[in-house]
C-alpha positions as CSV (number, residue, x, y, z in Angstrom):
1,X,6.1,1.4,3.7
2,X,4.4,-1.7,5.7
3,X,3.5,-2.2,8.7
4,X,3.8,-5.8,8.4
5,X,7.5,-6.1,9.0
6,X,8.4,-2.3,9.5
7,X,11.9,-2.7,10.7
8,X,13.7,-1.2,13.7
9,X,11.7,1.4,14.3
10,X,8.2,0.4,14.0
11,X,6.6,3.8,14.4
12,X,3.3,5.3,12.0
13,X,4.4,8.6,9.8
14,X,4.2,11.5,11.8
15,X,2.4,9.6,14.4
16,X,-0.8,8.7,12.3
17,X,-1.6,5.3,11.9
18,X,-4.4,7.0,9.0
19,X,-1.0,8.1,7.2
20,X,0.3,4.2,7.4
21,X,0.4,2.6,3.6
22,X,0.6,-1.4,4.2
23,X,0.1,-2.7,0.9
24,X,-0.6,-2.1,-2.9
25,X,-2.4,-4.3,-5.5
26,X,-2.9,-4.3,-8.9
27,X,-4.6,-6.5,-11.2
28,X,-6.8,-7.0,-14.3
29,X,-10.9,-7.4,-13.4
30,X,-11.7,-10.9,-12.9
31,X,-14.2,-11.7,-16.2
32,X,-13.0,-8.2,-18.0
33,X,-9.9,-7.7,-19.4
34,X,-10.4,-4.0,-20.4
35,X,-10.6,-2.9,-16.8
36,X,-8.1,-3.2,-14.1
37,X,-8.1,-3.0,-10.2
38,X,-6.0,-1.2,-7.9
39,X,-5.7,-1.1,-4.2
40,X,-4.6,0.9,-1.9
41,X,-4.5,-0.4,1.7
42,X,-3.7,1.9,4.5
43,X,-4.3,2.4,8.3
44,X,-4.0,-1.0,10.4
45,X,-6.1,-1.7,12.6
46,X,-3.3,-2.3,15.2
47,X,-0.3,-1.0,15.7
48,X,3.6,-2.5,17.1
49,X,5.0,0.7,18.4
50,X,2.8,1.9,20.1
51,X,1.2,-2.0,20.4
52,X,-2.7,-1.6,20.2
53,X,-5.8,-0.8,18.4
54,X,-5.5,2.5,16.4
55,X,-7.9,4.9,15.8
56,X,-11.5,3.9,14.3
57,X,-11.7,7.0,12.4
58,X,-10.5,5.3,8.6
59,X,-8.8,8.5,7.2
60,X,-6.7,11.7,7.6
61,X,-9.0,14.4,6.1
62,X,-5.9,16.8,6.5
63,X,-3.7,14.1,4.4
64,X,-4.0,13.4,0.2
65,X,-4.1,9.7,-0.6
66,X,-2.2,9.6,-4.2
67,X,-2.0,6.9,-6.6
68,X,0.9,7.6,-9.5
69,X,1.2,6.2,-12.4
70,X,4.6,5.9,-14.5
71,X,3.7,5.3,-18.0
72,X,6.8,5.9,-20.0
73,X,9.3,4.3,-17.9
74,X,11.2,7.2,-16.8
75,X,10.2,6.4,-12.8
76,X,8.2,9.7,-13.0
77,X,4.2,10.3,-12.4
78,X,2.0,11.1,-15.5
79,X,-0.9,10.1,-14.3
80,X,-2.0,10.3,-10.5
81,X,-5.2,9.7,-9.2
82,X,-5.5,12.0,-5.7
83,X,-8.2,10.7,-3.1
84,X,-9.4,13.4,0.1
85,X,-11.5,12.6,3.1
86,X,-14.2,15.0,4.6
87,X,-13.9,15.2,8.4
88,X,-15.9,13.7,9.8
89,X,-19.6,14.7,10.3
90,X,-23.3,13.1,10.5
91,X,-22.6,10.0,10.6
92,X,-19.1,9.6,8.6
93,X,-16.6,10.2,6.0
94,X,-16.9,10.5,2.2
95,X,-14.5,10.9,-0.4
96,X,-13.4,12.8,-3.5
97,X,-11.0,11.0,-6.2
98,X,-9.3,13.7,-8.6
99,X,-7.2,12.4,-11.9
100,X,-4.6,15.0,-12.9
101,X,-1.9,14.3,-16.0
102,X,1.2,15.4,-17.2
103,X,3.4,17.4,-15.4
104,X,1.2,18.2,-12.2
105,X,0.8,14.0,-11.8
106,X,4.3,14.5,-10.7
107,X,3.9,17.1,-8.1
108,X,2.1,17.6,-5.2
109,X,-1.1,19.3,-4.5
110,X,-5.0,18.5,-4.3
111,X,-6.6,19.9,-7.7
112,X,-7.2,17.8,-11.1
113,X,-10.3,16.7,-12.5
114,X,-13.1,15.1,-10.6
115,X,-14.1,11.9,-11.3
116,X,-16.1,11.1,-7.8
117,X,-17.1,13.4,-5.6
118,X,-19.2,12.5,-2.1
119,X,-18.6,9.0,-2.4
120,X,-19.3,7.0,1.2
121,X,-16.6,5.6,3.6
122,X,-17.7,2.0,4.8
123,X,-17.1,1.4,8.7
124,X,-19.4,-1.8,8.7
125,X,-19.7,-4.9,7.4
126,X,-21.3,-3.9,4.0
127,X,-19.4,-2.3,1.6
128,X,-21.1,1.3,0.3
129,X,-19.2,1.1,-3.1
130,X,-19.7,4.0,-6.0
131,X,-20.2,4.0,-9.7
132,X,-19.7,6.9,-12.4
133,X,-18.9,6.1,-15.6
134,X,-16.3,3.7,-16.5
135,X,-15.0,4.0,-12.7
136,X,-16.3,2.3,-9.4
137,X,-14.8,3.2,-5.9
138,X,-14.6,2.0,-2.6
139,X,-13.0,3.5,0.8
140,X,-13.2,2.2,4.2
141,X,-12.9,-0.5,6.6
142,X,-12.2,-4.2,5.5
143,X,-10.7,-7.7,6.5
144,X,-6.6,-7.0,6.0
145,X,-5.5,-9.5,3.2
146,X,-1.9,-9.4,4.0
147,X,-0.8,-12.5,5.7
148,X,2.6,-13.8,7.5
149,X,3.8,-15.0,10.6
150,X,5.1,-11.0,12.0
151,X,6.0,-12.4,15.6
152,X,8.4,-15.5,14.0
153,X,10.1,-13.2,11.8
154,X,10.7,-11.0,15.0
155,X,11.9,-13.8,16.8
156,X,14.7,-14.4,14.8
157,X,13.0,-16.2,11.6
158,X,11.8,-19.0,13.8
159,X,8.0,-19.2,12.2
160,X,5.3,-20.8,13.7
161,X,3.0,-20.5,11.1
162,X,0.4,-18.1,13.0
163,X,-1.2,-15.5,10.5
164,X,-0.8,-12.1,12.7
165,X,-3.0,-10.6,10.8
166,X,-5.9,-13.5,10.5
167,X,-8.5,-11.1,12.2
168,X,-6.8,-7.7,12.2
169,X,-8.6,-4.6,9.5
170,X,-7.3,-2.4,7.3
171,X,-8.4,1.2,5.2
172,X,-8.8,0.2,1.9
173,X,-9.2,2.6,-1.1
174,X,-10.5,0.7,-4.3
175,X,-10.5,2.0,-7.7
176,X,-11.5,0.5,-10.9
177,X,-10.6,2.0,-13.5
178,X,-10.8,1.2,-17.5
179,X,-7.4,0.0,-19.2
180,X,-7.9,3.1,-21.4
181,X,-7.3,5.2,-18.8
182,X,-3.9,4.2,-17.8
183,X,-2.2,3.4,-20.7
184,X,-1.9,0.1,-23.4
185,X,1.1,-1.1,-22.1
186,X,3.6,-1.9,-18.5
187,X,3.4,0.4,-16.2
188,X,5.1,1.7,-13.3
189,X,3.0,1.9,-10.0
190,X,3.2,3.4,-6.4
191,X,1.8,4.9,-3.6
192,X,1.8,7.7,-0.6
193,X,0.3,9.6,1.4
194,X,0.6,13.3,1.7
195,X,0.3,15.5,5.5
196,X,-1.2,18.8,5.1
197,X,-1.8,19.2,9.3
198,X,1.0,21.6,8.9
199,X,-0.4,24.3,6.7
200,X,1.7,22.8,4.2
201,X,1.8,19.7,2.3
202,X,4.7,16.9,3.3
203,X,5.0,13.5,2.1
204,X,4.3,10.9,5.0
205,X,4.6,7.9,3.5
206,X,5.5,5.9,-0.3
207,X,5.7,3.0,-1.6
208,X,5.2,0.2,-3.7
209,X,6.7,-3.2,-2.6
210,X,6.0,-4.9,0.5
211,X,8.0,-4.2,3.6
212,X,10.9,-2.5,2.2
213,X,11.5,-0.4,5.4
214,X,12.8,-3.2,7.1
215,X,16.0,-2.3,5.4
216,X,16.0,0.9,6.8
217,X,16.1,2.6,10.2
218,X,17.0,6.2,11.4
219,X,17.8,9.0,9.0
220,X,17.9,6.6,6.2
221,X,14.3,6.0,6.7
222,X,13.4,9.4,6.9
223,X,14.7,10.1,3.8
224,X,13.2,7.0,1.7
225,X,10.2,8.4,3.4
226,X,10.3,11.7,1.6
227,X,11.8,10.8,-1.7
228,X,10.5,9.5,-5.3
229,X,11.4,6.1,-7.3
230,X,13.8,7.9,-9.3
231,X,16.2,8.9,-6.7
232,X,16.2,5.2,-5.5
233,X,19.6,4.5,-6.5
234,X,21.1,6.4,-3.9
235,X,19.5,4.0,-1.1
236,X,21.1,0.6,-3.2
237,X,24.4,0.9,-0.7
238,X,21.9,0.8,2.7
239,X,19.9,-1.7,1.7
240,X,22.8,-4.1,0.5
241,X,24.6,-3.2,4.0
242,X,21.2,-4.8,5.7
243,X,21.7,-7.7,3.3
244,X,25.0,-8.1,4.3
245,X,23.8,-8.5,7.9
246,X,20.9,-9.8,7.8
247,X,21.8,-12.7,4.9
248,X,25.2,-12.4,5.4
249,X,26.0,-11.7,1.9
250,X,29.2,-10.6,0.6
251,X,29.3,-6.9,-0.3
252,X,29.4,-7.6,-4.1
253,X,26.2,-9.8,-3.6
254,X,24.3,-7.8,-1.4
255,X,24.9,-5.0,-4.0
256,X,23.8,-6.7,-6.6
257,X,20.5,-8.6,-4.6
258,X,19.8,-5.0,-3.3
259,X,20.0,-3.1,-7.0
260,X,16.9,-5.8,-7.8
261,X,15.1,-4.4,-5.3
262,X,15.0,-0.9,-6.3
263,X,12.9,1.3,-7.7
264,X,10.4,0.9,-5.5
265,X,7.9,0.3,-7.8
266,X,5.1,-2.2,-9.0
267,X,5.4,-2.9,-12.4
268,X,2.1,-3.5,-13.9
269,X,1.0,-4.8,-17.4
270,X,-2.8,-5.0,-17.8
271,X,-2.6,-6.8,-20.9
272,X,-1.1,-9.8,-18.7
273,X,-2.1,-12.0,-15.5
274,X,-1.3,-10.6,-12.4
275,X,1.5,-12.6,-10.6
276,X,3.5,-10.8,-7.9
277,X,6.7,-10.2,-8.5
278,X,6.8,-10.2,-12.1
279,X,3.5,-8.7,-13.0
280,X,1.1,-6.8,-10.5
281,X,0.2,-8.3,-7.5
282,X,-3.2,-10.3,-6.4
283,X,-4.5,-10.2,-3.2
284,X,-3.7,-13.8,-2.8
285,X,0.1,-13.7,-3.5
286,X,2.2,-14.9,-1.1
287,X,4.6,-12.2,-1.1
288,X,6.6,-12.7,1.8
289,X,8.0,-16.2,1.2
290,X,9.8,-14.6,-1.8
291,X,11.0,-11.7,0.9
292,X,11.8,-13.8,3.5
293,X,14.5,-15.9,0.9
294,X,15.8,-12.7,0.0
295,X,16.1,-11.3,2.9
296,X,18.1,-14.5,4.4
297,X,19.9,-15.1,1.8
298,X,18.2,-19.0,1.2
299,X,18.2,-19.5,5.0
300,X,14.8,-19.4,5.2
301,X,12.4,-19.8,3.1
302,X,8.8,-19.9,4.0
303,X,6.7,-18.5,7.2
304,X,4.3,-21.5,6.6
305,X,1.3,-18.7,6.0
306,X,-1.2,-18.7,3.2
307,X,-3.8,-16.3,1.7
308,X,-6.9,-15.6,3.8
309,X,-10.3,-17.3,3.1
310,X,-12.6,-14.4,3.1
311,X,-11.4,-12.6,-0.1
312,X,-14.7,-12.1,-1.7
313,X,-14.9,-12.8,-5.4
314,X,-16.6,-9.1,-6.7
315,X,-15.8,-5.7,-6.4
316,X,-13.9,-4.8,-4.0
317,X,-12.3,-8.0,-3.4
318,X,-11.4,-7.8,-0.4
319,X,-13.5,-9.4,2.8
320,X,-15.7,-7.4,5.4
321,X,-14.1,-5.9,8.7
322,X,-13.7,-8.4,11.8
323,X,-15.3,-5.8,13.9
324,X,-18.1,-3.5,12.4
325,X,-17.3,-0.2,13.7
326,X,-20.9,2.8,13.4
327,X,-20.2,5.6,11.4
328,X,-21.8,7.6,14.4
329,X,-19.2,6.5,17.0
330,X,-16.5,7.5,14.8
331,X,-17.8,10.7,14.2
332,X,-18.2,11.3,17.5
């Protein structure tokens, strides 16, 4: 997951910059604590490999965006919150949100119950949000709240301080959803997206925690790709090897730094203040310093990047796209 600092290989799943997750946030609504807020950003505006714009068409109507939820602690779905696209037609997208528990929340598939159905994409400025019930929704283009200095850490660490992402977008799917809906306590949070341009459905893309791939390249990646948070273990050795090179760490340590790393999971406790990394993550958290220490082993410590100044302060929190792109050219 992220395309903020992907890694060796720096390629979209199966291609598809729509299948891209970047990042994932979760946190309890400003001014009510009995509802909580989580976000699912996805499809960057541009890409590294291939460099460029991507595609102005927001989602993959062939793909499932999914939301799971571990509530018992075993690092298995029981609830999951499944999100499909329309293709695109008269003017744009809308979506449908499903909740399914149980069992099926840890499979794969496109049924459960609906909870919003026809909902609008945004591909402008103005965000075209949706309310039923306890629930309001957004999907579509806004101002990507990720920041860091991408081009320093490529250049061996040596920051600069120049947000790469001060005007670049991002797909964001918004839910709000009541506390009583996910559960009283801490909870256990990630994402992915799921291809069905096959005839069959594939995982593309999971992931909870920012820019874990970097730890990861060839076959290794592939498989992180397609697995589930409680198979993580078996990745502890790869990433403590990148540690080891990257941090230069001895084996023991970079074993032990990597187990802290895994699950990849966001843990989540509505009943506290977000803080990333020991409670949810705001939109403002400066994630990367922390990642950048790790990942360095003390070395380094800061890209000299804060959080962006157009996070808005309502529903759905996150700014209006740099470039305002008509629901009619994308459907075209």
């Amino acid at each position: 997951m992220s395309h903020h600092y992907s890694g060796p290989d720096y390629g979209f799943p199966h291609g598809d910059a729509r299948l891209d997750l970047t990042d994932l946030y979760a946190f309890p609504k400003p001014g009510d604590a009995g509802k909580s807020i989580l976000i699912m950003n996805v499809h960057p505006s541009v890409g590294v490999n291939p460099a460029g714009p991507t595609t102005d068409d927001p989602f993959a109507p062939e793909a499932i965006y999914e939301l799971k939820i571990d509530t018992d602690g075993d690092l298995v779905a029981n609830i999951a919150y499944r999100v499909r696209f329309s293709r695109s037609k008269d003017g744009g997208q809308t979506a449908t949100v499903r909740r399914v528990e149980g069992k099926e929340a840890a499979g794969t598939g496109d049924d459960g119950s609906t909870i919003i159905e026809g909902a609008p994409v945004s591909t402008e400025r103005d965000s075209r949000v949706t309310e039923i019930g306890d629930y309001r929704f957004f999907a579509g283009w806004r101002s990507d709240s990720f920041f860091f200095d991408t081009l320093g850490a490529l250049n061996n660490f040596q920051f600069t301080g120049a947000d790469f992402f001060t005007e670049k977008d991002v797909c964001s799917i918004v839910l709000e959803v009541p506390n009583s809906a996910l559960g009283p306590k801490k909870m256990g949070l990630w994402h992915r997206t799921v291809d069905g341009a096959s005839g069959k459905w594939v995982q593309a893309d999971r992931g909870a925690l920012p820019s874990q791939s970097v730890f990861l390249s060839g076959e290794h990646k592939a498989d992180y790709l397609a697995g589930e948070p409680a198979d993580d273990a078996r990745f502890v050795a790869v990433f403590a090897h990148s540690l080891e090179h990257t941090g230069g760490y001895t084996p023991e340590e970079a074993t032990r730094v990597a187990g802290t790393l895994l699950p990849d999971i966001l843990f989540y406790d509505p009943t506290r203040p977000a803080a990333y990394p020991g409670n949810g993550r705001k939109l403002s958290d400066d994630v990367m310093d922390g990642f950048i220490s790790i990942l360095t082993n003390g070395k380094v410590t800061r890209d000299n990047v804060g959080p962006h100044n157009d996070l808005l302060a309502s529903f759905p929190y996150l700014g209006p796209p740099h470039k305002a792109r008509s629901a009619q050219l994308v459907a075209a």
